[in-house]
N, C-alpha and C positions, 0 to 999 in steps of 0.2 A: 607643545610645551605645557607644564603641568600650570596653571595659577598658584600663584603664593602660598597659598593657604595650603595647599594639597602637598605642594614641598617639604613647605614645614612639618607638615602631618605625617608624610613619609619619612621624612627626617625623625623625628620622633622614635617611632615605629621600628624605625632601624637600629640607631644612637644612645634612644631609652630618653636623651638629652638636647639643650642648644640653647647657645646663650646668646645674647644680642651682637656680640660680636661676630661670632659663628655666621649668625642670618645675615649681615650685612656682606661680610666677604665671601661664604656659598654663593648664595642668593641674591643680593643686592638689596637687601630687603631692611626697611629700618624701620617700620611699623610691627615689629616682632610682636610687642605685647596686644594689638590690635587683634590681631589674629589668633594670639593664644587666648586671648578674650572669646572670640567665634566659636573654636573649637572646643572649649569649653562649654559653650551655649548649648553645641551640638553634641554633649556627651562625654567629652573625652576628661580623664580626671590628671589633671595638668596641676602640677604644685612650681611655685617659685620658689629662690634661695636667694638671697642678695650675696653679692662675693667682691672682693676686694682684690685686685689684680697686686703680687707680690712686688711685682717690679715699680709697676708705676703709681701705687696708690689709688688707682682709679676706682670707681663703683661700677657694678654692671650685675644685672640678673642674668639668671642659669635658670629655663624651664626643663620642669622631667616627669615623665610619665609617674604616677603613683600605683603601683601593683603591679 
């Protein structure tokens, strides 16, 4: 099995996209921004967007590759 990081990374790579909610029900993963923090350190050019869920009001970020 891949580590976290490497999921999300291929998730990326795949998707272009992934938002905290996304990571948590793929992945199990709720330190999303932790790791797009990483991946970033290591090169990768990673942009956020804050998005506002229609239904429910809620807030939650959407990471996506840039280029």
């Amino acid at each position: 099995m891949l580590a976290q990081r490497e999921q999300i990374k291929e998730f990326l790579l795949m998707h272009k996209k992934i938002s905290t909610w996304e990571a948590i029900q793929k992945f199990r993963i709720t330190r999303l921004g932790a790791h797009i923090y990483e991946l970033r350190r290591r090169g990768m050019n990673i942009a956020a967007e804050r998005k506002r869920n229609p239904k429910t009001g809620t807030w939650f970020v959407e990471y996506y590759i840039v280029g």
